[in-house]
C-alpha positions in Angstrom: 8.2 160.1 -137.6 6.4 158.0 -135.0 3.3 159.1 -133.1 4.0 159.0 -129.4 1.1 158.2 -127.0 2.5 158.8 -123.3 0.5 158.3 -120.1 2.2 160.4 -117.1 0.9 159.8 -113.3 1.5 162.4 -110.7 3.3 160.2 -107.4 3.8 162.9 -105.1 3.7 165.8 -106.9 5.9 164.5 -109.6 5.4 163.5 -113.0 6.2 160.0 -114.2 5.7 158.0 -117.3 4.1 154.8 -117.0 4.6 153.8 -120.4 5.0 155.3 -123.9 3.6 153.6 -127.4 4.9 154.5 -130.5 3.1 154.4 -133.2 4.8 154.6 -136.8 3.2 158.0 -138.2 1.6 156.2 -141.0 0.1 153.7 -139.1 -1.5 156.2 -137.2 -3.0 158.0 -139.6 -4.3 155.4 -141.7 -5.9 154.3 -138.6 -7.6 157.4 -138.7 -8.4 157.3 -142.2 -9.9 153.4 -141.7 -12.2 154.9 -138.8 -10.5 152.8 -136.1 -11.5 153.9 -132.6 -7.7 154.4 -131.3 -9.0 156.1 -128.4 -11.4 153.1 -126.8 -8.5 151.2 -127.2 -5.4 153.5 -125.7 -8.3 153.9 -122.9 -8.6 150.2 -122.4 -4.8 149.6 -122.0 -4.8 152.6 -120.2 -7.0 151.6 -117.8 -5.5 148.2 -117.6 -2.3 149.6 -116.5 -3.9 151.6 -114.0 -5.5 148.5 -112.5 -1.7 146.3 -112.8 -0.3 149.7 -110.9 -3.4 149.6 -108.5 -2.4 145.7 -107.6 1.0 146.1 -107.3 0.3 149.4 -104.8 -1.7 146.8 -103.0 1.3 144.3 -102.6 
């Protein structure tokens, strides 16, 4: 199966999804077993999409 990494925002109260990456299940885990740092990365484009949502709120 895949490995789904899914950020949600709350817009008034509701819950949306901003965007969902699937990562094949063995990818995933070999990451893991390679000592990859998935987090610092899914927190980078994380944070990136937060700052393209930011600008576009902004107009």
């Amino acid at each position: 199966g895949d490995y789904t990494v899914t950020l949600l925002s709350d817009l008034n109260g509701k819950q949306h999804v901003l965007f969902e990456l699937r990562v094949p299940w063995a990818t995933f885990s070999a990451g893991l077993h390679r000592g990859l740092d998935l987090r610092k990365s899914a927190k980078e484009t994380i944070e990136g999409k937060k700052r393209e949502m930011e600008a576009l709120a902004e107009g």
